[in-house]
C-alpha positions as CSV (number, residue, x, y, z in Angstrom):
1,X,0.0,0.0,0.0
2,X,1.4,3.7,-0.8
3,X,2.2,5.4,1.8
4,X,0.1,8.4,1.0
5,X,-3.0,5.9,1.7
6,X,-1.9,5.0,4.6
7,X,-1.3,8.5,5.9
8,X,-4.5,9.7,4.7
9,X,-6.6,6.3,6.3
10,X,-4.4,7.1,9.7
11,X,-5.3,11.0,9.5
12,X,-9.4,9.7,8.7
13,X,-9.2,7.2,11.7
14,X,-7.5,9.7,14.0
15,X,-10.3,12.8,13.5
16,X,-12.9,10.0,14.2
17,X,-11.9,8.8,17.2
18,X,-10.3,12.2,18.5
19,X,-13.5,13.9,17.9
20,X,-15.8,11.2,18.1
21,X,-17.6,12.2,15.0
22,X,-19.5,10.1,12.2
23,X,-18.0,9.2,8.7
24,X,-19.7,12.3,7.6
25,X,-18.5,14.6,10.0
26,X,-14.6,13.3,8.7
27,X,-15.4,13.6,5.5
28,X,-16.5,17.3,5.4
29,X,-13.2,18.1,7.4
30,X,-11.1,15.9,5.4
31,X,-12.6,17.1,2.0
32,X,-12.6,13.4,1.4
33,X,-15.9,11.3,-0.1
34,X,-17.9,9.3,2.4
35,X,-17.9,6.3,0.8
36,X,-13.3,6.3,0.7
37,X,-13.5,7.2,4.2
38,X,-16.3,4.2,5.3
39,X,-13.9,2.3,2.5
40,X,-10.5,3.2,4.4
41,X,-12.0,2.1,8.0
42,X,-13.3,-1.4,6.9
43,X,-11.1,-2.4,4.6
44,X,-7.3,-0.8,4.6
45,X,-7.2,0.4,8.3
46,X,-7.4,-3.1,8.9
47,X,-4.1,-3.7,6.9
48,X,-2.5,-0.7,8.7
49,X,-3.3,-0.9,12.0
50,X,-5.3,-3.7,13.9
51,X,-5.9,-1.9,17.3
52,X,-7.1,1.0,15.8
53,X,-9.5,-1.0,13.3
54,X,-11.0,-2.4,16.5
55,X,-11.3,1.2,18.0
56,X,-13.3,2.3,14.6
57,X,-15.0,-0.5,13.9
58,X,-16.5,0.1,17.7
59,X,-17.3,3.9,17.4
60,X,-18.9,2.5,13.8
61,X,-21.0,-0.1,15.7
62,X,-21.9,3.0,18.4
63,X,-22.2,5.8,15.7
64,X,-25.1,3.2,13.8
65,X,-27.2,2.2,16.9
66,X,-27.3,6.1,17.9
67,X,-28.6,7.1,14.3
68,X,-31.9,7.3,14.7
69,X,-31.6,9.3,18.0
70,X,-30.0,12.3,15.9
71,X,-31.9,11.4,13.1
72,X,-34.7,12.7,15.5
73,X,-32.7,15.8,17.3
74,X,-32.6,17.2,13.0
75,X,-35.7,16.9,12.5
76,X,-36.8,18.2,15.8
77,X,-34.2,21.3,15.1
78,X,-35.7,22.1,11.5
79,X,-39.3,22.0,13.0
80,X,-38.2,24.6,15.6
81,X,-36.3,27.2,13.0
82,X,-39.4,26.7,11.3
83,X,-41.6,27.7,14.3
84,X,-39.5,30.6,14.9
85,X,-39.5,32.5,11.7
């Protein structure tokens, strides 16, 4: 693997854990698609670094059973800018 990949898929797993983020939120700091990113964390991280795999692969697990809970704080936030104008 180049070792620009491997930078960028440490630099990817690093802003997710550090800020405890979603693939999303790394992606619109990163600049980088969604789908690379979710790419990078189940399939090269692995390659690169096992420990933190595990670490993403559990934030991943966490970030998916939370969805629909801010799923409903958006839509609860859009209703209320709505209400307010």
């Amino acid at each position: 693997m180049e070792r620009i990949i491997r930078d960028r898929v440490i630099l990817e797993a690093n802003i997710f854990l550090d800020y405890k983020t979603t693939v999303r939120g790394v992606s619109t700091i990163t600049g980088i698609s969604k789908s690379t990113i979710h790419k990078d964390f189940v399939e090269n991280l692995k390659e690169i670094d096992l420990v933190m795999y595990h670490k993403v692969k559990a934030q991943l697990k966490q970030n998916k059973d939370e969805r629909h809970i801010r799923g409903g704080q958006a839509t609860k936030e859009l209703y209320k800018n709505k209400k307010s104008r």
